[in-house]
N, C-alpha and C positions, 0 to 999 in steps of 0.2 A: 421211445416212440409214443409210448401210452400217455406222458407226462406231454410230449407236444400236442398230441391230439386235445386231451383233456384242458390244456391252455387253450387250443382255439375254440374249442365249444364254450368255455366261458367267456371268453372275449367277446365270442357271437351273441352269446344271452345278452351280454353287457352293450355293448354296443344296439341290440333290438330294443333294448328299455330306455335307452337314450335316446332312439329313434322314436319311439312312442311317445315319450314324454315330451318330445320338442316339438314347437309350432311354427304354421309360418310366418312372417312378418304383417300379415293383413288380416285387419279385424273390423269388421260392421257392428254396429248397434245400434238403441233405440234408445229414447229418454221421454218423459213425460213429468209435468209439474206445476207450478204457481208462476203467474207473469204480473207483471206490475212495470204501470208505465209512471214517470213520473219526470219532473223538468217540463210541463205542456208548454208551448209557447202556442197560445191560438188568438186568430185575428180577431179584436173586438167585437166586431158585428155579429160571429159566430155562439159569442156565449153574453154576450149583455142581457142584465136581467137573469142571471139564473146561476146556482153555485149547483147545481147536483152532478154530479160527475161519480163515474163507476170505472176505476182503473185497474180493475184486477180481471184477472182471466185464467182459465188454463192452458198451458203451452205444451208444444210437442216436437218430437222432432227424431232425425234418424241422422247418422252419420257413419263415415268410412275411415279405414286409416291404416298408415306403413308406418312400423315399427323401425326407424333404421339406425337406432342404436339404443340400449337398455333405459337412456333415460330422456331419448330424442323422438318425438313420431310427429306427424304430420294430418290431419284432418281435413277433410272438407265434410260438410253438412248443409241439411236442411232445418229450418226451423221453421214452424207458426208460430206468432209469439200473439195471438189471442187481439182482441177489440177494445178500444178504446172509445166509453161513451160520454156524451156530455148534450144536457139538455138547457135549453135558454126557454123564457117566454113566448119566443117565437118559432124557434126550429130546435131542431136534435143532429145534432153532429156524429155520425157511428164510424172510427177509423182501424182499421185493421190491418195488420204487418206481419209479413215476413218476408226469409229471410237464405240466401246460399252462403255460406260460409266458407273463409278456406284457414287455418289458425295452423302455429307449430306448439307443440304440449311437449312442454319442461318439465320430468318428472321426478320424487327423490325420494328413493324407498324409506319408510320405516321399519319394515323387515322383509319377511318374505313374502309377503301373503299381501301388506299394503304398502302404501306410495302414496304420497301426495301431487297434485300436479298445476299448472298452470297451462294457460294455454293463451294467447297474444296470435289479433290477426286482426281481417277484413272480411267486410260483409258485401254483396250486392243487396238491399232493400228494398221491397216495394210497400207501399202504402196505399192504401185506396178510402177514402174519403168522402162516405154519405151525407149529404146534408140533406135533411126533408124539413119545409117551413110550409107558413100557412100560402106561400104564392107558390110555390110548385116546388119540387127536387131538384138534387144537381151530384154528380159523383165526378171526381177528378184522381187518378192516379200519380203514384208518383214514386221513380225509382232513385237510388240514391245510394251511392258507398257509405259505409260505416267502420268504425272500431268495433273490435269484440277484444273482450279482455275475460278469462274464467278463473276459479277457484276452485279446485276439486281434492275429492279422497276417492281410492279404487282398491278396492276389496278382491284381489282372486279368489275365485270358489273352487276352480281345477284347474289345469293345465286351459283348458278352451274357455270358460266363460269366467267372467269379470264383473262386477256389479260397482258403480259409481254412484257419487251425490257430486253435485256441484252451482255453486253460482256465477251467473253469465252476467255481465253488463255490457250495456249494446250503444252507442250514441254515433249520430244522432240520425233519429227515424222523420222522415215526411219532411216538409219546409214551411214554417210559417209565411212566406209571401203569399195572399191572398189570391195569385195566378195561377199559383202550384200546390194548391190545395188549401194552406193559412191554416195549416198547422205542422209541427213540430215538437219532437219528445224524445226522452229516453226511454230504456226498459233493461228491468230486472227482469231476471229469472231463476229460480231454485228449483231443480229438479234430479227426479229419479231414474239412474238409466241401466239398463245391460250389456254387453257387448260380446261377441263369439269372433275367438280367434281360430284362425281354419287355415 
């Protein structure tokens, strides 16, 4: 009797440290970083006369996720992916974009602690599109599906939180036809993120 007793109280310990140690399948975080737009396609009239362009930004963003199998999860996210400037002799074009996301992350440990990942999806986009010249302003939005395609490493720190790097390419943001705004871009991003699994 002593001996089965003394079996089920280990069992019990053992099975409570297995219950602590394990999480559940859903996990939020945040990320924040370097944006870069690049591929512009913009409508002549917007930039004649003028090369100074400023395509770097910082970007941001927060995202959700189900874990549903050790190297399969699924994400939706938000991103800002920062302004895109560009000045001519006459006007200043200021375009700014983001971004909802929905990607699946393919991931393949290197031991226990890290993993590398990818992540393959779709974007909804918006864009919005200052123009100010010497005859007056004008702003056009414009929304639009895209590809997201990433590149990541995830570091666990404990059982709950996680710490990632990764890079994001996005195509293609805004429209160069001149009705829909007349302009059109990619964008990079390399950023830092954390994540809590609860």
């Amino acid at each position: 009797m002593k001996v089965s007793i003394s079996a089920v109280l280990i069992t019990a310990l053992l099975g409570s440290g297995a219950v602590q140690a394990s999480t559940t399948n859903w996990y939020v975080g945040g990320k924040a970083g370097w944006s870069k737009f690049h591929n512009v396609d913009m409508e002549p009239a917007f930039k004649y006369g003028g090369d100074e362009a400023d395509s770097d930004d910082v970007s941001f963003g927060a995202f959700m996720g189900y874990q549903f199998h050790k190297n399969v999860a699924v994400e939706l996210g938000y991103d800002w992916l920062g302004q895109y400037k560009k000045e001519s002799v006459w006007s200043e074009s200021k375009v700014s974009a983001q971004m909802l996301q929905a990607t699946v992350r393919l991931s393949a440990p290197m031991n226990s602690e890290v993993d590398v990942y990818t992540r393959l999806g779709g974007a909804m986009t918006w864009t919005e599109h200052k123009l100010s010249s010497i005859v007056g302003s004008a702003s056009h939005d414009e929304n639009k599906a895209a590809f997201v395609g990433a590149l990541g490493m995830q570091y666990a720190i404990d059982n709950n939180w996680s710490a990632r790097i990764e890079y994001q390419y996005v195509t293609k943001l805004g429209d160069s036809d001149v009705e829909n705004g007349g302009v059109s871009m990619s964008n990079s991003t390399v950023s830092m993120g954390m994540l809590y699994r609860f």
